[in-house]
C-alpha positions in Angstrom: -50.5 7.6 27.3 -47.2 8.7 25.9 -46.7 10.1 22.0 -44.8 8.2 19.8 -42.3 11.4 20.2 -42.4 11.2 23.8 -41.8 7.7 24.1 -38.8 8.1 21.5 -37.7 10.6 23.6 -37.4 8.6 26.8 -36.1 5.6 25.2 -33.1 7.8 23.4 -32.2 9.2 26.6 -31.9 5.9 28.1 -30.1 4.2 25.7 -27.7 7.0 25.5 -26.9 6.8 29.6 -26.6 2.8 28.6 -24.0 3.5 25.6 -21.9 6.0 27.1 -21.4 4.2 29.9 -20.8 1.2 27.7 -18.3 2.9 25.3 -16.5 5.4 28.4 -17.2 3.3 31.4 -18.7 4.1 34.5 -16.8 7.3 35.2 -17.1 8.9 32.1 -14.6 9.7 29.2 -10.7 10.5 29.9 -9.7 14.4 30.2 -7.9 14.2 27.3 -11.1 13.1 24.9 -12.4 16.4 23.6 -15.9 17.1 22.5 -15.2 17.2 18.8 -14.1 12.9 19.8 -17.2 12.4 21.9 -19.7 14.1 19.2 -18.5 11.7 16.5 -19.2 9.3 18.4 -22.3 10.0 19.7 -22.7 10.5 15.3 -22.1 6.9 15.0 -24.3 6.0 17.5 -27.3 7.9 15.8 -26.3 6.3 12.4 -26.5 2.8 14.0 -29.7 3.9 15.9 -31.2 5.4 12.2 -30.5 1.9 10.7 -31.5 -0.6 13.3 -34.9 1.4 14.4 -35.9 1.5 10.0 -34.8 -1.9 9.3 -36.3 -3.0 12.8 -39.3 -1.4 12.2 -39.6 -2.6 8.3 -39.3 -6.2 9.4 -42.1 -5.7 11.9 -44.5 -4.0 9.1 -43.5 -6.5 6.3 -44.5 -9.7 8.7 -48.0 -8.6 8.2 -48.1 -9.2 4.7 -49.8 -12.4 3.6 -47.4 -14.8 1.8 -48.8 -14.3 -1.8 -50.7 -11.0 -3.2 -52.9 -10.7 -6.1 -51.4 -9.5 -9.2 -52.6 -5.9 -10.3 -52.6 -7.0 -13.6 -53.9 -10.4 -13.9 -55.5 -10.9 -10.6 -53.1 -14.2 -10.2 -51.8 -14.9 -7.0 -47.7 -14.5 -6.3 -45.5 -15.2 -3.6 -43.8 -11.9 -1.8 -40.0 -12.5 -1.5 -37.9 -9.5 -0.1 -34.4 -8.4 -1.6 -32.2 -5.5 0.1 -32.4 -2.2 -1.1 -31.0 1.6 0.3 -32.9 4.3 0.9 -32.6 7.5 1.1 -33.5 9.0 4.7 -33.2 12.2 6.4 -30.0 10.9 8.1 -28.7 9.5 5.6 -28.9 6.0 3.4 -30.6 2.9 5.3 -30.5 -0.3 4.2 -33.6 -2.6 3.9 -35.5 -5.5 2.7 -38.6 -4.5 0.3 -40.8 -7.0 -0.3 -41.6 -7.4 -4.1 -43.7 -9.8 -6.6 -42.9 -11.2 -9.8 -46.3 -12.5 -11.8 -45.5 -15.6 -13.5 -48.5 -15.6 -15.5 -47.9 -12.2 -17.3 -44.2 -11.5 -15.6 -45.1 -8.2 -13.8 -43.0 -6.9 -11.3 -44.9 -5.3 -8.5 -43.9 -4.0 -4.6 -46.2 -4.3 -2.1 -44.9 -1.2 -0.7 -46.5 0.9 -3.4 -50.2 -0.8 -3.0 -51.6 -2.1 -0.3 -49.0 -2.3 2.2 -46.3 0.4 2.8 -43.1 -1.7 4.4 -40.5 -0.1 2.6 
C-alpha cells in the first residue's frame, strides 16, 4: 500500500500532465514562452493546489464533528457553527472554515479545533 507521500506524489504528477496540457494545449507551450513564464505559472498552480487540498481536507475533518459539543466550562451542550479564517501555512496564507462554539449559558467561546477535534 502506497504512503500518504507516495500517493501525493503520483497524484501531483498527474494533475500536472492534466493542467499543462490544459493551460498550453496538447503540444506544449509556444517558443517564445520562457521558463521564468512557465514557472510562475506552475506557482499559481501550487498556490491553488495549497488552498483547495487544506480547505478540501478541513471540510472532510470538520464533517465528523457532532452538531453540538459540551461546553468545557459548564458542561452545556452548543451548536458548532464555522466562520472563515486565514492561516498561516508553509506556502503561504490559506483560507478556511474553523468550527467554533459560543456557550449560551456562561457565553464561552471555544474551537473545537483546540480540544477534541483538530479541523482547523
Amino acid at each position: 500500500m502506497a504512503t500518504k507521500e507516495e500517493l501525493a506524489s503520483r497524484l501531483a504528477r498527474e494533475l500536472a500532465e492534466t493542467f499543462a496540457a490544459e493551460v498550453y494545449g496538447p503540444e506544449g507551450p509556444d517558443l517564445d514562452c520562457d521558463i521564468d513564464e512557465i514557472e510562475d505559472v506552475a506557482v499559481l498552480a501550487a498556490r491553488a493546489a495549497f488552498d483547495a487540498v487544506i480547505a478540501r481536507a478541513l471540510l472532510l475533518q470538520n464533517q465528523k464533528l457532532p452538531a453540538e459539543l459540551a461546553c468545557p466550562k459548564c458542561q452545556q451542550p452548543c451548536h458548532v457553527k464555522y466562520q472563515k479564517r486565514t492561516v498561516q501555512g508553509r506556502m503561504g496564507p490559506a483560507e478556511i472554515q474553523e468550527p467554533v462554539c459560543q456557550c449560551s449559558a456562561c457565553d464561552r467561546a471555544f474551537f473545537p479545533s483546540t480540544g477534541i477535534a483538530t479541523a482547523g
